[in-house]
MDTraj code that builds the backbone (N, CA, C; nanometers):
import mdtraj as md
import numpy as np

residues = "UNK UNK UNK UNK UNK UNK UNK UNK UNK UNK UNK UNK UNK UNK UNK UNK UNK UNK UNK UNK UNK UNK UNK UNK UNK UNK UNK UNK UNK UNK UNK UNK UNK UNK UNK UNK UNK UNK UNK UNK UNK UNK UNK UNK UNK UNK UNK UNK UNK UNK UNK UNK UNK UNK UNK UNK UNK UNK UNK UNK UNK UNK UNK UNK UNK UNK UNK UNK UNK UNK UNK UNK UNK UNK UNK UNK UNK UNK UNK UNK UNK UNK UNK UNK UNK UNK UNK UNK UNK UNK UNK UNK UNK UNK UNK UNK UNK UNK UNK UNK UNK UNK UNK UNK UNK UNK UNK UNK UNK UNK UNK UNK UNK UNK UNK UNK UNK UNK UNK UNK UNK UNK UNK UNK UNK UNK UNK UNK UNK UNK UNK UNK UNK UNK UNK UNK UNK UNK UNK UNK UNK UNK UNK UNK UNK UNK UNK UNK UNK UNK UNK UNK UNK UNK UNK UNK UNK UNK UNK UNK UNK UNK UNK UNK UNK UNK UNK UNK UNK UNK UNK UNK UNK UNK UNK UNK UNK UNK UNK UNK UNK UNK UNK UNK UNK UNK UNK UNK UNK UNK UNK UNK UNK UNK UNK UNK UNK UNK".split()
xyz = np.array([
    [12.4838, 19.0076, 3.9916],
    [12.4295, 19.1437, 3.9773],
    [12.4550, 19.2266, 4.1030],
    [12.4242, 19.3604, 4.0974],
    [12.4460, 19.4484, 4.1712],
    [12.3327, 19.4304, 4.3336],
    [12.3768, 19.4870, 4.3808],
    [12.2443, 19.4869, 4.5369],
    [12.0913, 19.6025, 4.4129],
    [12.0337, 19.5218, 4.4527],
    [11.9005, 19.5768, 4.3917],
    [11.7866, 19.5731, 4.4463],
    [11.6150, 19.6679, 4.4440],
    [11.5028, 19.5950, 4.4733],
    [11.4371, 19.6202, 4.3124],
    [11.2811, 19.5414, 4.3696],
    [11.1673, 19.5923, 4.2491],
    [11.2534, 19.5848, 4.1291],
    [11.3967, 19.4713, 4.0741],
    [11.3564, 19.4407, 3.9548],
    [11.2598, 19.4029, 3.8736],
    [11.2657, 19.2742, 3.7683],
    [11.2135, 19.2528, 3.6953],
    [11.2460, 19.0410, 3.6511],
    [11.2018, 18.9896, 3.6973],
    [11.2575, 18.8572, 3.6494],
    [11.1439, 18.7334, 3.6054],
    [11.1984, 18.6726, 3.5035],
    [11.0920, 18.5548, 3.4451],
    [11.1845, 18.4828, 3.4617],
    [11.1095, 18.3280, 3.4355],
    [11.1570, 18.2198, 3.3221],
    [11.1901, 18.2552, 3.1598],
    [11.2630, 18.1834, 3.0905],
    [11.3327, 18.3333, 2.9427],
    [11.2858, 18.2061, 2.8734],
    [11.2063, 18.0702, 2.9116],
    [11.1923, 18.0199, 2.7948],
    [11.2681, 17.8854, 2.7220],
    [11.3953, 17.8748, 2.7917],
    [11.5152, 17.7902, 2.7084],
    [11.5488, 17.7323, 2.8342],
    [11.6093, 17.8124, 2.9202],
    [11.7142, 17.7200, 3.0327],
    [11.6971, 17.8177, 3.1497],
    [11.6985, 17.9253, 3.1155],
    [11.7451, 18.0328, 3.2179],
    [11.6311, 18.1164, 3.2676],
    [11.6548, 18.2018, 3.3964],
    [11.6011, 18.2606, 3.4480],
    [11.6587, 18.4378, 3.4050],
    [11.5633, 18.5902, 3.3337],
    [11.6101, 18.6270, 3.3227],
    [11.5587, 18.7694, 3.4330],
    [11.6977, 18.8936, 3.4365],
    [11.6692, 18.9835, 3.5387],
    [11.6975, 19.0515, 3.4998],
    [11.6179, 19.1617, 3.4850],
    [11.6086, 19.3178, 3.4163],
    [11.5683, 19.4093, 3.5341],
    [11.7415, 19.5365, 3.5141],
    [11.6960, 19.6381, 3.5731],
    [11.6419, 19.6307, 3.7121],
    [11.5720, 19.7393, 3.7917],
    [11.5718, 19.7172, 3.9711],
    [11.6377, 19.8747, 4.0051],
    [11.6169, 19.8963, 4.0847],
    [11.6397, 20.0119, 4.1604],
    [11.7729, 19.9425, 4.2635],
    [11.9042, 20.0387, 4.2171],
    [12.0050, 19.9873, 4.2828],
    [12.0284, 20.1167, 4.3691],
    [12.1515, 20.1318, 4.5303],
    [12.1809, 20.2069, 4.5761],
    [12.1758, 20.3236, 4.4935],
    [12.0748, 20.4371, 4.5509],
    [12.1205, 20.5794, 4.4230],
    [12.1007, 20.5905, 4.3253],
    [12.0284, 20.4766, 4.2346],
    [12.0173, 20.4972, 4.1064],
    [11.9457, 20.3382, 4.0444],
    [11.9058, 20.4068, 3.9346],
    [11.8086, 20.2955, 3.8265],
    [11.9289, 20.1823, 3.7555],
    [11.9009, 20.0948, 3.7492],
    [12.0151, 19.9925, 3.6976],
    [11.9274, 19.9274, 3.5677],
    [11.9986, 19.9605, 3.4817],
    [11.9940, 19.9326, 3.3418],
    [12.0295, 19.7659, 3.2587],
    [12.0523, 19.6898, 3.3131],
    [12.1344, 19.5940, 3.2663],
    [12.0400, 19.4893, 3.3145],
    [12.1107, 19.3504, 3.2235],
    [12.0101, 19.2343, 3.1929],
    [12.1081, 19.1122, 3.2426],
    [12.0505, 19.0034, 3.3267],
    [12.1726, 18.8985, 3.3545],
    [12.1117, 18.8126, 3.3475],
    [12.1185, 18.6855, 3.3278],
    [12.0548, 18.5190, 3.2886],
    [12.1028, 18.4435, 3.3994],
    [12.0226, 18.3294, 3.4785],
    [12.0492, 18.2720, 3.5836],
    [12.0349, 18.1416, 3.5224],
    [12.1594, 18.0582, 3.4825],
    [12.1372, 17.8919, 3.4209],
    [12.1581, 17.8109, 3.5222],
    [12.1215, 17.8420, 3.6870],
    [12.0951, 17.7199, 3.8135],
    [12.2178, 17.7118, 3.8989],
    [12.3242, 17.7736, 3.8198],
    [12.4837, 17.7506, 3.9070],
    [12.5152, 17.8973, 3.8823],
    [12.4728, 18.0028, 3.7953],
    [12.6037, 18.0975, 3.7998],
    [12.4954, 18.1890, 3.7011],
    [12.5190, 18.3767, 3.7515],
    [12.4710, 18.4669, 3.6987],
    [12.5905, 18.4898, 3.5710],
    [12.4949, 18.5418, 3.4450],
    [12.5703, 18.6071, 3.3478],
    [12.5128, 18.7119, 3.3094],
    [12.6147, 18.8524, 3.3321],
    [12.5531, 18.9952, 3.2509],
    [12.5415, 18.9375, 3.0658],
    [12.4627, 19.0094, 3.0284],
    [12.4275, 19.0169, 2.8758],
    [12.4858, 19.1250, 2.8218],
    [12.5007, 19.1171, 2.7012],
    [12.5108, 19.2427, 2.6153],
    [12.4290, 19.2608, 2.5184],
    [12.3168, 19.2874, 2.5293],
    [12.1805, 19.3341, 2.4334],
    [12.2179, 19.4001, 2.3441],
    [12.2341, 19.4217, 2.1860],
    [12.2331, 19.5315, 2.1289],
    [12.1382, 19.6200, 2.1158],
    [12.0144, 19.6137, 2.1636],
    [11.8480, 19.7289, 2.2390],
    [11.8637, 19.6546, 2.3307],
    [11.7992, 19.7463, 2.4360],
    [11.6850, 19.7452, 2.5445],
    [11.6261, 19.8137, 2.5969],
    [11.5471, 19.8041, 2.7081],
    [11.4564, 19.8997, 2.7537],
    [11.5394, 19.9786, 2.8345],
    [11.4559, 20.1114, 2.8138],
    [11.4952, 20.1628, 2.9483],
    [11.4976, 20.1235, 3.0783],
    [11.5626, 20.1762, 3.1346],
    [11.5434, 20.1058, 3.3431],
    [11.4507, 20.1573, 3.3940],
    [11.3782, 20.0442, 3.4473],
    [11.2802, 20.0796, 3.5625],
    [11.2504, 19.9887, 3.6406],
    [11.1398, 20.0347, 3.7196],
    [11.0997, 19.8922, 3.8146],
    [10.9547, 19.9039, 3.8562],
    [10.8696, 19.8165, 3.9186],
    [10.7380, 19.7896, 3.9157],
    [10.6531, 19.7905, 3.7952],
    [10.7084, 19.6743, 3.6636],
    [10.7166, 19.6507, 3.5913],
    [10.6677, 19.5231, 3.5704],
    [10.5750, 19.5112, 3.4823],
    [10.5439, 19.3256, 3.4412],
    [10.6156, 19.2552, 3.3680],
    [10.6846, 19.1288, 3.3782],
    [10.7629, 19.0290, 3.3138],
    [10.7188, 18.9171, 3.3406],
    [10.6627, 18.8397, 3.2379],
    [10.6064, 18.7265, 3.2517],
    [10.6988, 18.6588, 3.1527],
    [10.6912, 18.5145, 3.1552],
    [10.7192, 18.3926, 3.0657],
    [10.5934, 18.4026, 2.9568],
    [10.6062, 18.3356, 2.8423],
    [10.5369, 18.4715, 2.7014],
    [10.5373, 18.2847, 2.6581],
    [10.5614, 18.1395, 2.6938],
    [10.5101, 18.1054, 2.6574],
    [10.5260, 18.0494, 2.5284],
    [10.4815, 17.9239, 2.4268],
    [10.4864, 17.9252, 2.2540],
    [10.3683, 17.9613, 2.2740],
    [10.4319, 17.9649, 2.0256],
    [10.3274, 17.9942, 1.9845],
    [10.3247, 18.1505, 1.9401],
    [10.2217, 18.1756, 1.8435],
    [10.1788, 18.2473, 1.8364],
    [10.3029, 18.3676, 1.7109],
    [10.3095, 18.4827, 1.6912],
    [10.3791, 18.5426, 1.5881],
    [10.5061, 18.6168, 1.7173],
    [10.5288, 18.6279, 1.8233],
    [10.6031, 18.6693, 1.9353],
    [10.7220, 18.5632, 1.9219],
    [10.8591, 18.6002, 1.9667],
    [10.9424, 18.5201, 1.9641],
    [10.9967, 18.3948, 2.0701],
    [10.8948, 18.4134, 2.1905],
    [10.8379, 18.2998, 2.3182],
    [10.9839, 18.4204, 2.3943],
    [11.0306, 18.3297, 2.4630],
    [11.0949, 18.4021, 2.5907],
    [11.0044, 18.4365, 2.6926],
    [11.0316, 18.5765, 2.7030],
    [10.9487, 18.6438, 2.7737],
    [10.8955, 18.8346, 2.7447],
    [10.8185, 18.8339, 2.8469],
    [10.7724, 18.9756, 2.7770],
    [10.7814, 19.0612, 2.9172],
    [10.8009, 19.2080, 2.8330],
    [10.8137, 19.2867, 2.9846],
    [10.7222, 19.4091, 2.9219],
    [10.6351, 19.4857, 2.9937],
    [10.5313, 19.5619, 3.0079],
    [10.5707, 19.6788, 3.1277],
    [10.5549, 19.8008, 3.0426],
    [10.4993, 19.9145, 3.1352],
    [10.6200, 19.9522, 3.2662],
    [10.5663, 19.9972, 3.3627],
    [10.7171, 20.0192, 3.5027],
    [10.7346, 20.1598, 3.4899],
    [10.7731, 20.1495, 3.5885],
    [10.8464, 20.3563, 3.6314],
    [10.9735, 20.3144, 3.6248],
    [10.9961, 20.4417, 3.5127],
    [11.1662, 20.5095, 3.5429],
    [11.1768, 20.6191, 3.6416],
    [11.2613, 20.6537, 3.6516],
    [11.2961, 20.8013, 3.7214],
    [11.2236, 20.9247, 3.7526],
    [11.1565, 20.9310, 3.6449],
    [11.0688, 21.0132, 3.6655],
    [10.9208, 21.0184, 3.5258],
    [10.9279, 20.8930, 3.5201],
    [10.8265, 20.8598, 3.4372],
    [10.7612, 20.7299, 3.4490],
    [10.6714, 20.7000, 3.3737],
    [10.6032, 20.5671, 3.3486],
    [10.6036, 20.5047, 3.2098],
    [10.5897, 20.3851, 3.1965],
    [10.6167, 20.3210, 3.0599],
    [10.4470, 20.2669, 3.0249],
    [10.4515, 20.2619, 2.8539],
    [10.3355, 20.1404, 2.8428],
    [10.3813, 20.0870, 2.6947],
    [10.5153, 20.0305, 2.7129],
    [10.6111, 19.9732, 2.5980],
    [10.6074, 19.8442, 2.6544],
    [10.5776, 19.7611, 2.5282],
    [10.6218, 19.5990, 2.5451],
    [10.7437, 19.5265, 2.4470],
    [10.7804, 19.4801, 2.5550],
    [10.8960, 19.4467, 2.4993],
    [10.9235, 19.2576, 2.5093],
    [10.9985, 19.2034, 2.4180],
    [11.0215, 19.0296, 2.3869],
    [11.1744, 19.0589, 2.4061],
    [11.2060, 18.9600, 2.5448],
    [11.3087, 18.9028, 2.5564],
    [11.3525, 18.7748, 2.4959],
    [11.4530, 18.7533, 2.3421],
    [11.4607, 18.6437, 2.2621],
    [11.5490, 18.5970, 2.3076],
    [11.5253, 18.4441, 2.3767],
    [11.6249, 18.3593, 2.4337],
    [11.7229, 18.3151, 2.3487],
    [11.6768, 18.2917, 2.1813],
    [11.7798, 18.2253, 2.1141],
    [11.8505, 18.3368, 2.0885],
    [11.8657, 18.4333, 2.0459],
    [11.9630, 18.5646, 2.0748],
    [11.9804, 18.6523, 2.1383],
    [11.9424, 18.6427, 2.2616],
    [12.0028, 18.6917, 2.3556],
    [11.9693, 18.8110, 2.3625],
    [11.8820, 18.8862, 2.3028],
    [11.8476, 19.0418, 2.2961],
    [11.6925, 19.0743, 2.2397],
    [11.6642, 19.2410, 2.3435],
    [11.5786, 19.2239, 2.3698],
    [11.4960, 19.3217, 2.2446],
    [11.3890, 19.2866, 2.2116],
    [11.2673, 19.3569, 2.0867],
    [11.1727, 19.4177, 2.0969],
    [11.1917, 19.4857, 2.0774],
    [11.0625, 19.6487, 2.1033],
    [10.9329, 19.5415, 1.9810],
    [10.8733, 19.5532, 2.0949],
    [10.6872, 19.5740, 2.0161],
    [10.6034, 19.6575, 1.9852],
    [10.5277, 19.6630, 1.8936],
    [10.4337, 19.7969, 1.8820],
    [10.2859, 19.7381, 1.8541],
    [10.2701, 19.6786, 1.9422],
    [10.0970, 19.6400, 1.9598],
    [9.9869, 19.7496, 1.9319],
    [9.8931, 19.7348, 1.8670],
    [9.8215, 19.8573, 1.8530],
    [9.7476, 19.8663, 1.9767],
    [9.6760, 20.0075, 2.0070],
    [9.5447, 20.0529, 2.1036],
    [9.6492, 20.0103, 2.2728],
    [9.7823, 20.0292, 2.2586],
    [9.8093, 19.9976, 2.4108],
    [9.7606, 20.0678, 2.5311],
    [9.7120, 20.0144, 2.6320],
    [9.7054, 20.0643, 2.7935],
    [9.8054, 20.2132, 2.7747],
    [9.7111, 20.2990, 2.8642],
    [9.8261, 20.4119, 2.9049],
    [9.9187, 20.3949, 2.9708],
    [10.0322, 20.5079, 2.9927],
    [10.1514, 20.4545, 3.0647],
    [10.1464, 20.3872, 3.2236],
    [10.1691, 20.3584, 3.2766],
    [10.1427, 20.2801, 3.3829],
    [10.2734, 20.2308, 3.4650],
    [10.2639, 20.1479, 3.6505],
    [10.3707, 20.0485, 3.7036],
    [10.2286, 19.9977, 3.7682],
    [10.3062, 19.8654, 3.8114],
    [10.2692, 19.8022, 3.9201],
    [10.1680, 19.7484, 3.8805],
    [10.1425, 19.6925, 3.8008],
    [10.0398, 19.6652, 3.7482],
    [10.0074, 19.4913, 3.7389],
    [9.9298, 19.4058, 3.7464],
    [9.9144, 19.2607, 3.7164],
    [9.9031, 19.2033, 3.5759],
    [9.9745, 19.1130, 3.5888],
    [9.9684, 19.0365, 3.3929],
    [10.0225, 18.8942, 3.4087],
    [9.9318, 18.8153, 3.3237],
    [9.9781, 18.6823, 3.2842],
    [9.9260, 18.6501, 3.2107],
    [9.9362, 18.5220, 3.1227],
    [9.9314, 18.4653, 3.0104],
    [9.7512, 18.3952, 3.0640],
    [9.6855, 18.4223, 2.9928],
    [9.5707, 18.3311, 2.9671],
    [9.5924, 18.2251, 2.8877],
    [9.6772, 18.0651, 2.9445],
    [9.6902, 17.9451, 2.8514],
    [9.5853, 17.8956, 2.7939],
    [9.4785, 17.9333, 2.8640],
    [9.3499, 17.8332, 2.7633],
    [9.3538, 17.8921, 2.5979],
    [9.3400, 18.0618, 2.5906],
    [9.3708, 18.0861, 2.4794],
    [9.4986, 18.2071, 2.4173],
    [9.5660, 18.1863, 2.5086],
    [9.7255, 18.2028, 2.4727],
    [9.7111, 18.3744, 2.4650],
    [9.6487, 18.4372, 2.4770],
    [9.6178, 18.5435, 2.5125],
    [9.7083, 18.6259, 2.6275],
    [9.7051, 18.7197, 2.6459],
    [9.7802, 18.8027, 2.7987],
    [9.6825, 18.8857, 2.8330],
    [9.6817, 18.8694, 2.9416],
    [9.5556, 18.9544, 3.0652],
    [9.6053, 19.0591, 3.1461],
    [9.6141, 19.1994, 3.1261],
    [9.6915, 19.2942, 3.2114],
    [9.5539, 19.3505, 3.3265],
    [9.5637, 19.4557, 3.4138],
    [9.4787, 19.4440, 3.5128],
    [9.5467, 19.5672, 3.5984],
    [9.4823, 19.6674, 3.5921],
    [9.5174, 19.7689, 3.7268],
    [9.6700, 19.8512, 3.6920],
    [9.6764, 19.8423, 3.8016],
    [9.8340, 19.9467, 3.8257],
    [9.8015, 20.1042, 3.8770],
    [9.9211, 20.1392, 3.8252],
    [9.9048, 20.3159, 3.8495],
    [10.0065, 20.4338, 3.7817],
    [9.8659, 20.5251, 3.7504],
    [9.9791, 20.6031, 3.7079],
    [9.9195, 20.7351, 3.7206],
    [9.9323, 20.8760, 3.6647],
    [9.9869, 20.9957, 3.7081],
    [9.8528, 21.0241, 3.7638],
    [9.7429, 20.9611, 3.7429],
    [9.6145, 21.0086, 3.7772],
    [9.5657, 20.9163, 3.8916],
    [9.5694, 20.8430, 3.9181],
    [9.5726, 20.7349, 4.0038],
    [9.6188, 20.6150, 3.9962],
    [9.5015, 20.5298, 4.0992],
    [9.4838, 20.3649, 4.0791],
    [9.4338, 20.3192, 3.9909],
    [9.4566, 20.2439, 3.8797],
    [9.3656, 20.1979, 3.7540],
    [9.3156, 20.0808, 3.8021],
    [9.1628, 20.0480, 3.7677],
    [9.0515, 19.9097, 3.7541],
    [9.0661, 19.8712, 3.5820],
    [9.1501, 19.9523, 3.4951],
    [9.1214, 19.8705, 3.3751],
    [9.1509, 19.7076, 3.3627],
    [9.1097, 19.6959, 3.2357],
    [9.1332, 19.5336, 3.1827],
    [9.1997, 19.5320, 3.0400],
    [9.2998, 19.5072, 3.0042],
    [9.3241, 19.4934, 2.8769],
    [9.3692, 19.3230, 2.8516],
    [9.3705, 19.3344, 2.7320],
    [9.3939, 19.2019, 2.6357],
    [9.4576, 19.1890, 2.5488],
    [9.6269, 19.1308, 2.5768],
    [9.6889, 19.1520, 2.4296],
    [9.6688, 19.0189, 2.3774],
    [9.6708, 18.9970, 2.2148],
    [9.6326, 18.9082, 2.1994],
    [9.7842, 18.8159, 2.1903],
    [9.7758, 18.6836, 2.1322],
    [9.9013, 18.5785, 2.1252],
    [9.9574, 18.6120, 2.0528],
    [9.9461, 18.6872, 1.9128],
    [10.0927, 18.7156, 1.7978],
    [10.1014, 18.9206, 1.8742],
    [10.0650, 18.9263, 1.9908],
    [10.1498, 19.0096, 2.0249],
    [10.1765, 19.1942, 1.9570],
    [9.9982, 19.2039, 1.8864],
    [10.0315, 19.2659, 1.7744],
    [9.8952, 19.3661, 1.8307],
    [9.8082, 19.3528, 1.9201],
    [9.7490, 19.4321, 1.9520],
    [9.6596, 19.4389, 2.0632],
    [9.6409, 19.5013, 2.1759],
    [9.5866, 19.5194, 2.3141],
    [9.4392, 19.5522, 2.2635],
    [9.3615, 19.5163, 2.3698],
    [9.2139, 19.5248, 2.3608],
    [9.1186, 19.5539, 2.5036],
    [9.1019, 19.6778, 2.4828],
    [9.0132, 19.7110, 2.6262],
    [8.9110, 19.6277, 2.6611],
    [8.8928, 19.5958, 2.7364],
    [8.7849, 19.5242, 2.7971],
    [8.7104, 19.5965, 2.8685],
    [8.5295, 19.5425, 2.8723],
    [8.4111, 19.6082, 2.9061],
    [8.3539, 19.4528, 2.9739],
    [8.3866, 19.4411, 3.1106],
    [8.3476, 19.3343, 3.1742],
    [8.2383, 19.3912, 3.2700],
    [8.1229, 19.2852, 3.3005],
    [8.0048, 19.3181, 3.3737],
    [8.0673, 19.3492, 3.5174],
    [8.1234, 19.2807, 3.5639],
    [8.2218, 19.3372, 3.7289],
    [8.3046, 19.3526, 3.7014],
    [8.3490, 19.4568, 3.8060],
    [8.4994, 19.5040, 3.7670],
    [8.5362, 19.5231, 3.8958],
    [8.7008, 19.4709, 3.9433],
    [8.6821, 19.4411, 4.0761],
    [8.7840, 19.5972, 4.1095],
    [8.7957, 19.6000, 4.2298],
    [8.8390, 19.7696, 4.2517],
    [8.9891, 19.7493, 4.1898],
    [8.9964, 19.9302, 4.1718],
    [9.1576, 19.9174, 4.1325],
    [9.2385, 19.8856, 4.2271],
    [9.3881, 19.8919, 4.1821],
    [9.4941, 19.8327, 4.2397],
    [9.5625, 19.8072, 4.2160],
    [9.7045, 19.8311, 4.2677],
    [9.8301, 19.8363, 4.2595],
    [9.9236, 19.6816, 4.3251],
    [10.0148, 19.6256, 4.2417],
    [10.0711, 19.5277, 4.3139],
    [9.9616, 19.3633, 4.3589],
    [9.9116, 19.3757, 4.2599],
    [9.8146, 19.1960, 4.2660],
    [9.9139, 19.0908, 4.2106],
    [9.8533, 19.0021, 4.2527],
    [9.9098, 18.9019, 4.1893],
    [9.8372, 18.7958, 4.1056],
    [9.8899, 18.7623, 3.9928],
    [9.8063, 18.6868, 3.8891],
    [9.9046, 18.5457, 3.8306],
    [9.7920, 18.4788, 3.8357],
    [9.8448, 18.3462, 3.7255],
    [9.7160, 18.2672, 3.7115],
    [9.7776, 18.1417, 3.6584],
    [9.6636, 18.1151, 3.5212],
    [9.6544, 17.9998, 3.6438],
    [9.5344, 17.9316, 3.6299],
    [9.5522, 17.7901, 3.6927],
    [9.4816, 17.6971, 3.6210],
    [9.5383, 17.6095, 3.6198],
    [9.5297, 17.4840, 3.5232],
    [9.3494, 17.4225, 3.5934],
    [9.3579, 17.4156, 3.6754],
    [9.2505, 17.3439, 3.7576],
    [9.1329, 17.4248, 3.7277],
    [9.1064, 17.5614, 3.7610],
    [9.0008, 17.6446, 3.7693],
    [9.0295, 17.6669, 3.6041],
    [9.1458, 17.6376, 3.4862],
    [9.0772, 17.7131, 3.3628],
    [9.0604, 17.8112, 3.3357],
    [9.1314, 17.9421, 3.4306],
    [9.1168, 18.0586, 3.3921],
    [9.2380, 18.1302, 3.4557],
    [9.2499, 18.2806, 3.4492],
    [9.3506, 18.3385, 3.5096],
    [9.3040, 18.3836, 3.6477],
    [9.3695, 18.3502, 3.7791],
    [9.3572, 18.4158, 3.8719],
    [9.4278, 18.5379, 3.9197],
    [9.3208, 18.5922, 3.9976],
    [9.3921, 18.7372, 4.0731],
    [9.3678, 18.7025, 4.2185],
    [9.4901, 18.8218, 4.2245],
    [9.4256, 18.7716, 4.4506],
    [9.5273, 18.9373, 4.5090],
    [9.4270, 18.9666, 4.5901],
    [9.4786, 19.0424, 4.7148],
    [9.5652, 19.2349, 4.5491],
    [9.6827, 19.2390, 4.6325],
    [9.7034, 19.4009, 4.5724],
    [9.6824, 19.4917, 4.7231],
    [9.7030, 19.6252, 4.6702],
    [9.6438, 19.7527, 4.7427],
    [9.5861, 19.8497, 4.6177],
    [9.4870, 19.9298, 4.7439],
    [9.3612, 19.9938, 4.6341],
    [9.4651, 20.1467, 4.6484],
    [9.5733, 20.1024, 4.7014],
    [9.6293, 20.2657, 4.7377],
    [9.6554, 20.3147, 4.8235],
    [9.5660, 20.2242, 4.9630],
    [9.5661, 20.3285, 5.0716],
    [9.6229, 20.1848, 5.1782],
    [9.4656, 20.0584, 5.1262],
    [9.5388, 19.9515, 5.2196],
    [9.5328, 19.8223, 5.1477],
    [9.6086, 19.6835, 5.1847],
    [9.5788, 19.5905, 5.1224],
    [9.4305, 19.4981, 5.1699],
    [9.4189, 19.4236, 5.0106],
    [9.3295, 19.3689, 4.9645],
    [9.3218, 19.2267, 4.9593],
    [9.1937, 19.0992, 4.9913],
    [9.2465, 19.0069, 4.9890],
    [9.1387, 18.9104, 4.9082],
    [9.1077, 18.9999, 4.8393],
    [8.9776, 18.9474, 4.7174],
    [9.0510, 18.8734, 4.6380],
    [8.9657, 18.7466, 4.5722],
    [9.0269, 18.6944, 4.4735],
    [8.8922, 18.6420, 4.4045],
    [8.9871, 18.6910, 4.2175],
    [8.8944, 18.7012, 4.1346],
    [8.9361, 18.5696, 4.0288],
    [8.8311, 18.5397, 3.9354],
    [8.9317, 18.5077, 3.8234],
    [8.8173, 18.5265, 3.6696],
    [8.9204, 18.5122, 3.5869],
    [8.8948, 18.5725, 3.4224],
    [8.8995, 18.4861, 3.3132],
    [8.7280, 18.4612, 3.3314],
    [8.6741, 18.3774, 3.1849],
    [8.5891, 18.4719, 3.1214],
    [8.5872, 18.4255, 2.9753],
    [8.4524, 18.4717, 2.9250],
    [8.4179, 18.6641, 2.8785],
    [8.5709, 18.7034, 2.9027],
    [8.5692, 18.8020, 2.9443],
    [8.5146, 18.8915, 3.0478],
    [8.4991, 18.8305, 3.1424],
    [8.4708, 18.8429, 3.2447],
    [8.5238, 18.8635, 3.3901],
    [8.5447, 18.8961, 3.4721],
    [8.5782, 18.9008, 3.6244],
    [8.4321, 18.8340, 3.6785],
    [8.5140, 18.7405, 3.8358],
    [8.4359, 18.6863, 3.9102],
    [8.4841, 18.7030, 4.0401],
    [8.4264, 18.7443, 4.1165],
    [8.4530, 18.7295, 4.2828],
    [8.4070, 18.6008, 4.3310],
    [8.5411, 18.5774, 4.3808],
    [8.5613, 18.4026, 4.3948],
    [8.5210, 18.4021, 4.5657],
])
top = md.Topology()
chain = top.add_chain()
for i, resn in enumerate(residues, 1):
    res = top.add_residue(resn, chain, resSeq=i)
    for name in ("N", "CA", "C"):
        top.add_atom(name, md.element.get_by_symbol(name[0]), res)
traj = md.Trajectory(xyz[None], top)
């Protein structure tokens, strides 16, 4: 691939590692390449997303009515923000617009990972034309509809956290981000529908 930052890259699910888009010299870079451990390959998608970057891409995981791979959420283009989800299908190679009902407003930078206990996805924060967002949403496992959440704490907003699930604690963790102005080094995690300051 090209010199890039603030792409976009998962595990795709099958073998490979995949990379979407990034802010290249001068301009938004559009294009998708697969990493199988020895050697990059560009794709030829017949769809995809638009380009952007500060964007969520997680590994999506079995199961469920979604095609596993991976999933990509939300990100700034050029002069906008996204709150489109999209399934990267490893067995064909191209990527599938979703239309989940009740989605998050448009948004980047935002935190997301898979809740494995119940196969669920946990999004969290970001930002967009109005500020820093503290929301919580919930898409569920067949991928078919987001769900606001009304948790008793809610930890401050924030841009750029980092999240994953941990096997040990049983729930999804968060840690650290910026509220906007400076960084953060709180760490939470999400049962029960709930947030906890750990």
């Amino acid at each position: 691939p090209s010199a890039r930052a603030k792409g976009q890259m998962a595990y795709d699910g099958v073998d490979d590692v995949i990379l979407f888009s990034g802010i290249g010299p001068g301009e938004l870079q559009t294009d998708t390449w697969l990493w199988n451990g020895t050697t990059w390959a560009q794709k030829s998608p017949t769809v995809s997303p638009p380009g952007r970057y500060d964007a969520c891409m997680i590994h999506a995981g079995t199961g469920g009515s979604y095609l596993g791979g991976c999933l990509l959420f939300s990100g700034k283009g050029l002069n906008l923000e996204f709150n489109d989800l999209w399934n990267w299908n490893a067995a064909d190679t191209n990527w599938v617009l979703l239309n989940p009902t009740n989605p998050p407003s448009c948004r980047s930078d935002a935190a997301m990972c898979q809740d494995v206990s119940g196969g669920n996805f946990v999004m969290f924060g970001g930002r967009d034309g109005l500020g820093v967002k503290n929301d919580t949403y919930v898409l569920n496992a067949g991928c078919t509809s987001w769900t606001k959440q009304s948790p008793t704490t809610i930890p401050l907003g924030r841009i750029g956290a980092q999240m994953s699930y941990s096997t040990s604690a049983g729930a999804v963790i968060m840690f650290g981000g910026s509220d906007g102005t400076q960084a953060l080094k709180d760490t939470y995690k999400w049962t029960g529908g709930n947030w906890t300051l750990l």
